[in-house]
N, C-alpha and C positions, 0 to 999 in steps of 0.2 A: 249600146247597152253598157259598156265600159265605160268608164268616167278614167283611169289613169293607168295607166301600162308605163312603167320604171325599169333601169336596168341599170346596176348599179356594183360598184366591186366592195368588201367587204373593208377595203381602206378609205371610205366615205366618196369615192369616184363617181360621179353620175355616167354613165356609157351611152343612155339613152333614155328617151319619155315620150311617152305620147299621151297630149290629158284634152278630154272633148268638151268640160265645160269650165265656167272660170271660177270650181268652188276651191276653197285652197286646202289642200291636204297635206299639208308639212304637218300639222299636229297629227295626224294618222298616222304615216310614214317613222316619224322621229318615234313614238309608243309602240309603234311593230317591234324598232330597230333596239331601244331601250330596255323593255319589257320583255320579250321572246328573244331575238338574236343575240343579245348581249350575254341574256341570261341563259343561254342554251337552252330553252324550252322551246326546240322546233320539231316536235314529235306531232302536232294537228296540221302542221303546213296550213291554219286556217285563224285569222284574227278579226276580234271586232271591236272596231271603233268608235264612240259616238252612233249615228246613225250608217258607217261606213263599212262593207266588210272588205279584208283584206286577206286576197291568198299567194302564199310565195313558194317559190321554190329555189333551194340549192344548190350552187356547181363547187362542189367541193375543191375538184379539178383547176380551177380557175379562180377560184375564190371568189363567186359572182353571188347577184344574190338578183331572183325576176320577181317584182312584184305587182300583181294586179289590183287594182278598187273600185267595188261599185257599189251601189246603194244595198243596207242590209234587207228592205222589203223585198227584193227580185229573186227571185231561184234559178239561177243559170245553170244548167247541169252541162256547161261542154267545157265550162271553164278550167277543168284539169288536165283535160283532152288540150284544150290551147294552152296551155303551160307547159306541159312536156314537147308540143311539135314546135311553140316557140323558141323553148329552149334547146333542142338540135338546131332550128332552125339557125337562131345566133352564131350557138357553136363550131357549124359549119361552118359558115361563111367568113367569120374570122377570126381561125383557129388557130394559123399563123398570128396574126395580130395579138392574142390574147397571151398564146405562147411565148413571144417575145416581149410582152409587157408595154406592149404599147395602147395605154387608157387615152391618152389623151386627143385622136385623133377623130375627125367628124365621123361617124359612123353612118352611111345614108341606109335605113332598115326599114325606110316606112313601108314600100309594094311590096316587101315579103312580110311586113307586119298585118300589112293589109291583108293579102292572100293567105297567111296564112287563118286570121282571123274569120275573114269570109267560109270558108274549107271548114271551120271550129262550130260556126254559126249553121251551117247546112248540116252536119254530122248534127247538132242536135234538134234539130227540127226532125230530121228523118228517126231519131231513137226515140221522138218524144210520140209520134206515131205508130212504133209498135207495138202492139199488144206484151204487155208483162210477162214474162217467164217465168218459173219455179222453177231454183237451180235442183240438180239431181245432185244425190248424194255425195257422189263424187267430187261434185264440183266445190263440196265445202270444202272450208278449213277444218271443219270438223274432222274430216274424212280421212285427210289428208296428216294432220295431228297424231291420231288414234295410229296410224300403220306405222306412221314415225316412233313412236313410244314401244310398240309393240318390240319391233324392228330391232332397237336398241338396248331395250330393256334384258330381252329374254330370248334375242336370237332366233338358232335351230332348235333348240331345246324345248321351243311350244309349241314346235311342227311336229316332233315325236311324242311330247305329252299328248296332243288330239288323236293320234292315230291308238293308242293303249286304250282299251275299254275291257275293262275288269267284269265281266256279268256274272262272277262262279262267287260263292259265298267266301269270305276271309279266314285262310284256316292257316293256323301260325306253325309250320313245320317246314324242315328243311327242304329245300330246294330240288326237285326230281334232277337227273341228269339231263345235259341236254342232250337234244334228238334233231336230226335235219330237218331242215323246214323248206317246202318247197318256195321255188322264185316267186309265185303269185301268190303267196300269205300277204295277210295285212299289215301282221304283228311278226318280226324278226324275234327268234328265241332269247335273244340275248338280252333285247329290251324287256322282256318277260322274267328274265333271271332277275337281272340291276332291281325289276320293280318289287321283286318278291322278299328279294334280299333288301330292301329300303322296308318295305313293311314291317319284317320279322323284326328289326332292329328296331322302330318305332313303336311294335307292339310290346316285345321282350327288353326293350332297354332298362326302362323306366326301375321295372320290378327286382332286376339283377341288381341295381345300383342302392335298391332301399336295401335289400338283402345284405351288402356289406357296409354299404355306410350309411347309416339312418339317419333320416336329417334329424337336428336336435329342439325337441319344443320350444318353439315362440315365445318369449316373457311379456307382458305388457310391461309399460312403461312404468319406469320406476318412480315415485316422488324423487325430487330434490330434498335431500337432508342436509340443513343448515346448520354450521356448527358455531355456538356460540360462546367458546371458550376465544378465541381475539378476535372477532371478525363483528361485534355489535357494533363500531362505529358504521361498516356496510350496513347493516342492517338499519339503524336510522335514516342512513341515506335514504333507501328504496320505501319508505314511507311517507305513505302522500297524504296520509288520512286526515291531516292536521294541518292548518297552519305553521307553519316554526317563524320563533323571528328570525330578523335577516342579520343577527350575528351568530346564529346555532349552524345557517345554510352551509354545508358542505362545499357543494359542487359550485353555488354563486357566491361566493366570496370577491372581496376586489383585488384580492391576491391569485383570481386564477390564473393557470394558464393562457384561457381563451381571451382576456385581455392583452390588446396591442397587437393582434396577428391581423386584424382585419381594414389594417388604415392602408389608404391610398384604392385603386381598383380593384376589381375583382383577379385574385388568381384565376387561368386558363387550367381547362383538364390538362393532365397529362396524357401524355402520350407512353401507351407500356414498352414497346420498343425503342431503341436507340434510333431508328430513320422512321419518316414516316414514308416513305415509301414503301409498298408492298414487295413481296419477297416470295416470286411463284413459287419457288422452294420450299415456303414455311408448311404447306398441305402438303407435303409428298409422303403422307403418313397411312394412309386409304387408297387402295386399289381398285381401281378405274374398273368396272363391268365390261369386258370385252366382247361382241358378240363372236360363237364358235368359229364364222368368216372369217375370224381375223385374227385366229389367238396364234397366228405365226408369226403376226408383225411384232418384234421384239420390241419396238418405239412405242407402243401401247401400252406397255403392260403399265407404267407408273403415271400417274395424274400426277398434273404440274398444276394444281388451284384451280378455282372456278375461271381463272381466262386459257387454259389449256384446252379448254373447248375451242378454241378460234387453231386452234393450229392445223387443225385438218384446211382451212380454206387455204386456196390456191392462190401462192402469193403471183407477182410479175403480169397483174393487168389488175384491171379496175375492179372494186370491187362491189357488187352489186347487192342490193337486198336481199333478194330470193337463195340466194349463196350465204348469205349471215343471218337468215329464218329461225334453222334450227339450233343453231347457238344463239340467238336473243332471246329463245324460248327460256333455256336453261338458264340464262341469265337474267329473265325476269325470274324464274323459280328460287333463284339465289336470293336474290332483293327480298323477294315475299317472305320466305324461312329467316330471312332479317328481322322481320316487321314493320315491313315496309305496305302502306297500303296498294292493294292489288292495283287500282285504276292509276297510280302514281306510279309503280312499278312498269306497267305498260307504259305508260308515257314518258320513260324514263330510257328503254330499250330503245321507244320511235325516235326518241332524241339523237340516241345514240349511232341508230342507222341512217338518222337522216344527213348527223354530219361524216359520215364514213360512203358514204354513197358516193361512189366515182375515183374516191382513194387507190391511190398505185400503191402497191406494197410488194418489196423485194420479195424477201424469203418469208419463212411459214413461222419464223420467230417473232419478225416484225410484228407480224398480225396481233398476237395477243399482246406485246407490250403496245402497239398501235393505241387495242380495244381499252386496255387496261388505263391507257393514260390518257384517254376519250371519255372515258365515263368519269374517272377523278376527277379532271377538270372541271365536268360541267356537275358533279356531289359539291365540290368544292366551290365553284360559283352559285350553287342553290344555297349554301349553306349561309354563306360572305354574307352579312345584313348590306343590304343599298343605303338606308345609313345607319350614320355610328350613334346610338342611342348611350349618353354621357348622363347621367344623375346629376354625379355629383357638382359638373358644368353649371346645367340646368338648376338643380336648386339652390347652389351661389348665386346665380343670375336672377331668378324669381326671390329671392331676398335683396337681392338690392334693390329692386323693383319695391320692395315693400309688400310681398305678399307669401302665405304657403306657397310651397310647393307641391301639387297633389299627384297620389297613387290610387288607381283605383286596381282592386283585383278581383276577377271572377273569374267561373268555372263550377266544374259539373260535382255533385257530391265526390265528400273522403280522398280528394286528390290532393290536399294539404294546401289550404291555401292560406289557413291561419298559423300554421307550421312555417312557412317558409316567409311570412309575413313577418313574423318574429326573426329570422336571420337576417334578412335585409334591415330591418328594422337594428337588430348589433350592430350592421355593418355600417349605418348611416349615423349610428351615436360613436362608434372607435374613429367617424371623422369628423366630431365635433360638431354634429346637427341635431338638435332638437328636434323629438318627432311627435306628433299626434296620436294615437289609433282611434280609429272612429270606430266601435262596434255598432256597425248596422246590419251583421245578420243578425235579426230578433226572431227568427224560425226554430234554428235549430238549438235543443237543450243543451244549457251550457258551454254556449258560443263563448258567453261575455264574461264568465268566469277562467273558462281559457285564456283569454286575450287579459284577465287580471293575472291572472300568474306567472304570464309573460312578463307583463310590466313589472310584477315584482321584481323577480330573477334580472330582468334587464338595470333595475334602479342597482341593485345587490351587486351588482359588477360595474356600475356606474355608478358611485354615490353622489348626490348633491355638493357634500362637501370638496368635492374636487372640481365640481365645475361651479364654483361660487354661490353657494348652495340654490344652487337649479336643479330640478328634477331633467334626466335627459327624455326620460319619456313618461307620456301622460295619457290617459284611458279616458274618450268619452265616449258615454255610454246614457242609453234613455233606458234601457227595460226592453222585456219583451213584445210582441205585437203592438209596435211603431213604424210607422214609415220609413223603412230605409233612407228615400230620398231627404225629408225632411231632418233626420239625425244627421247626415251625410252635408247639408249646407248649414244646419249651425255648427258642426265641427269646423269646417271651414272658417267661420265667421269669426268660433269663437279662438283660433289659431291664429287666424290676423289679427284681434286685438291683444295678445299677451305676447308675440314676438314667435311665433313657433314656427319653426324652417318646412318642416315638412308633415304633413298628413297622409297617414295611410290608410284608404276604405277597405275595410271587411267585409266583404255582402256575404252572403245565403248561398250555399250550394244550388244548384239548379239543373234539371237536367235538362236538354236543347228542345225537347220536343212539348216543356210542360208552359203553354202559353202565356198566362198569368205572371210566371215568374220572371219569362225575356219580358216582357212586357214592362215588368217594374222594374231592371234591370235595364232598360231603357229609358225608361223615364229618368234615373237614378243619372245616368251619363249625362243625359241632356239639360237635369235643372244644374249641376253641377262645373260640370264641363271642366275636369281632370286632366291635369296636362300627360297624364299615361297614364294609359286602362292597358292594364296586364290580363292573359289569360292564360289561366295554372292548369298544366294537364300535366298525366302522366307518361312514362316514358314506356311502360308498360301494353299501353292498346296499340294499335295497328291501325285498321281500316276504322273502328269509332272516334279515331285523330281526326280523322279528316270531316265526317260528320259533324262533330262537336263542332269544331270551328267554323265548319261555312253557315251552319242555324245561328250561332253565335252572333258572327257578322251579320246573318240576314237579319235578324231579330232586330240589331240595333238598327239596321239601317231602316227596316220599313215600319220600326216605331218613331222615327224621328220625323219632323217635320223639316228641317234644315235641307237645302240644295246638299250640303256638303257634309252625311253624318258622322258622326262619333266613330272610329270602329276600333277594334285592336290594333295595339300599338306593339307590340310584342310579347315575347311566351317565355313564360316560366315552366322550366319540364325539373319534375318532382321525380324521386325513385328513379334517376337515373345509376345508384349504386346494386340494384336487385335486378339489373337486366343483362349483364355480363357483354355479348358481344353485340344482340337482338336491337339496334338503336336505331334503327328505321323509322319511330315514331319522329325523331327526330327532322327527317326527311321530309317526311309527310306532311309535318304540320307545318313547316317553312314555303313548303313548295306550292299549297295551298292557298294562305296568307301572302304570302313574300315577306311578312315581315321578321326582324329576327328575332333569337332564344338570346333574351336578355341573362337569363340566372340558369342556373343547373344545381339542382338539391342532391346533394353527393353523401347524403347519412342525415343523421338526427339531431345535433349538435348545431352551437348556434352558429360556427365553423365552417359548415360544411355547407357553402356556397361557392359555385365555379362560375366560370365565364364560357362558355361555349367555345371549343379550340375545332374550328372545320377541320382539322387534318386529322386530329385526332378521332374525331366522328367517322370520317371516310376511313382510316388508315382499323377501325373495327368492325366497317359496313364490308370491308373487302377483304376479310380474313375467310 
């Protein structure tokens, strides 16, 4: 049933293989080893390849890495069961061997590969003959979840709140004496005073405090009063209602500011801090919920950050999953309250446990900065694009070639795509490229007059007159209810006959689920064929990140007819300056795609375009 059984060390070692027939599975193997291990995405322990699946397991301990492949039509259900007995199996036998670092010697493992497999093959045949079970309550996670939370949350404190049951009507006066209560009462007096005396102050509070200090009437909002004794030059600024020519523009003059900050690459975000390393320290501002069990332990009382969760595990032996449970729990709940999408979040912890399974760790400090520098790594490695998408390479390169350069951008309504279309667009004229804009959204009202006042503004800080009297950027535009696609290849067309470096497509908001519109949106890619289709979201959503994108993908791919479709090429994330620490969308839509966040919209200005800095991202995911 198995077609390839591997064993191999994570320095590219081969230890062992066993393969039953002669198909060749290096291209399965190398995509496991590129795609998932490289990239620390080993939270499904489960991969598929072409027609092949592939399941592995990790020896953290050894740095091993067992890989199994058989045909993706078969449903083996024992094959997890032989990957764990295989993997003791090895590890036994030479544990010496692996201990001293000896790879390169014959390893003879076939009868125990054999026996053990045979042993793997009988254990499921006899489970696949049982009748099914319904686990009991118990036996969930659910179950098991719910008493942990309870447990933590709220201690002793919610075993004396059950046993108090108030049946007498609420009557707001002080407190009787108390009176002895015998050992079989249910309710202790004393718990009966505390609760009588919490009411009275709950009932009575309120009224005593209006009594001396009255809160003072609410005002609504006031107008803004504009004063127009020197401030009328502002005041024509903020007026749109007109045309102005372009020697009255204030803000686009060719003497701005914003001329000459944008030549050469993209600036990278900063980073707020001086390191980018996290600094368990910086949270020791909030105190840790202690349950009543514990408020003796003085080493409690202060939280050292979301990784001071790991310090309760028991350093000085391996350490195991079941032991790192209830802190990956919390530490998906960290992620999520990022905005981080939930199913990424999870798959983000299994990563994290999967490569810490078997880990020795000295003391109980180790642990957190262990955990801490385990998951950075592999935020860090999700983040790192696989490759380096260069523009302005590429659009040098496609003009010597003799042709535009094409951009296409889409995405779902109001995420800015004609917004940030325009800064890229500065950013490609402050280095001496001539651009296009092709307005092929003809849906939305007032796309194309948008994308005309852009051009204005853009010509106003670029004059003709300084690039020999060349316009640097130019508007084509058909009208409304047109063919995208067909506006979208005579822009093209008519860019290669007049010399122009680069094109940028505008499409139509869409939203993932409105068919018609992936629809045309695919067609759009495929008559065209763009050498980078961007897709603009914001930094803003969570779990509809990740939505967005996979309909997105799917849409072009199973509109196209090509073996090989169109898909995104990278992400433009908008509103990354209105999300403060929350940048998990970040995460999610990389981790989804794999591919990278080409630009980052850091304000409204034509300025305010970054480069996506991974350290800087992680070094705010882990505040």
């Amino acid at each position: 049933m198995l077609d390839l059984f591997t064993i191999f060390s994570k320095g590219g070692i081969v230890l062992w293989c066993f393969q039953s027939t002669k198909q060749i599975f290096t291209p399965s193997v190398n995509a496991l080893i590129r795609t998932v291990i490289l990239q620390e995405r080993t939270g499904n322990q489960s991969y598929d390849h072409n027609s092949v699946t592939l399941k592995y397991k990790l020896d953290n301990e050894f740095e091993l890495v067992f890989v199994v492949a058989y045909q993706k039509i078969l449903q083996l259900s024992y094959v997890d069961k032989f990957l764990s007995d295989i993997h003791l199996e090895f590890r036994d036998k030479y544990k010496e061997d692996l201990r001293h670092g000896r790879y390169y010697q014959e390893f003879d493992f076939m009868k125990s590969f054999q026996k053990v497999l045979h042993m793997a093959e009988e254990w499921g045949r006899s489970q696949a003959k049982l009748p099914k079970q319904m686990r009991s309550f118990e036996e969930s996670a659910k179950s098991k979840k719910t008493v942990a939370s309870m447990i933590e949350r709220k201690g002793d404190n919610k075993e004396n709140k059950k046993k108090v049951k108030i049946t007498e009507p609420v009557k707001v006066e002080p407190p009787p004496s108390p009176t002895p209560v015998s050992n079989g009462s249910e309710i202790s007096e004393d718990i009966l005073l505390q609760n009588r005396q919490r009411l009275a102050m709950k009932m009575g509070g309120p009224k005593k405090k209006d009594k001396k200090s009255p809160k003072p009437s609410k005002e609504g909002k006031k107008p803004r009063v504009w004063e127009l004794g020197g401030n009328n030059k502002d005041l024509e600024t903020l007026d749109r209602s007109k045309d102005k020519p372009e020697d009255q523009t204030s803000d686009f003059t060719p003497e701005s500011v914003m001329v000459g900050r944008m030549v050469g690459g993209i600036k990278d975000l900063e980073v707020e801090s001086d390191s980018d390393e996290y600094n368990e320290d910086d949270d020791d501002d909030e105190e840790e919920e202690v349950p009543s069990s514990q408020t003796n332990n003085k080493s409690a009382a202060k939280s050292g950050g979301v990784f001071s969760i790991f310090r309760g595990l028991v350093g000085s032996k391996n350490l195991s999953k079941e032991a790192m449970q209830p802190c990956l729990e919390k530490l998906r709940d960290h992620l999520i309250s990022k905005n981080v999408a939930a199913d990424i979040a999870i798959k983000l912890c299994d990563s994290v446990a999967t490569k810490l399974e078997g880990k020795v760790i000295g003391t109980f400090d180790t642990v957190a900065s262990t955990v801490k520098n385990t998951l950075t790594e592999s935020l860090v490695q999700i983040l790192s694009p696989r490759r380096r998408v260069d523009i302005l390479r590429d659009a040098m390169e496609a003009k010597k070639q003799g042709r535009p350069y094409v951009m296409a951008f889409c995405g779902v309504n109001g995420v800015g795509k004609s917004t940030n279309l325009a800064k890229i667009c500065f950013w490609l004229i402050e280095n001496n490229l001539r651009v296009l804009i092709a307005a092929c959204d003809t849906f939305r009202a007032g796309a194309v007059e948008q994308l005309r006042t852009h051009t204005r503004h853009l010509n106003a800080l670029h004059p003709p007159e300084q690039h020999g009297g060349r316009q640097m950027v130019n508007l084509y535009e058909k009208g409304y209810g047109k063919d995208a696609a067909g506006i979208a290849l005579e822009a093209i067309n008519h860019a290669k006959d007049t010399k122009i470096d680069v094109v940028l497509v505008d499409t139509a908001g869409r939203m993932q689920d409105n068919a018609p519109l992936m629809i045309a949106l695919a067609k759009l890619v495929k008559v065209n064929e763009p050498d980078l289709v961007l897709f603009v979201g914001e930094a803003l959503v969570g779990n509809e990140a990740v939505d967005q994108l996979v309909k997105f993908n799917q849409a072009m791919a199973d509109n196209s007819s090509s073996a090989n479709p169109h898909l995104i090429d990278g992400i433009v994330l908008t509103k990354f300056d209105t999300i403060d620490d929350k940048v998990g969308a970040a995460i999610s839509m990389t981790y989804i795609t794999g591919q990278p966040i080409v630009f980052v919209g850091t304000g409204q200005t034509y300025t305010d375009l970054k480069s996506l800095n991974a350290k800087a991202v992680v070094h705010a995911l882990m505040k």
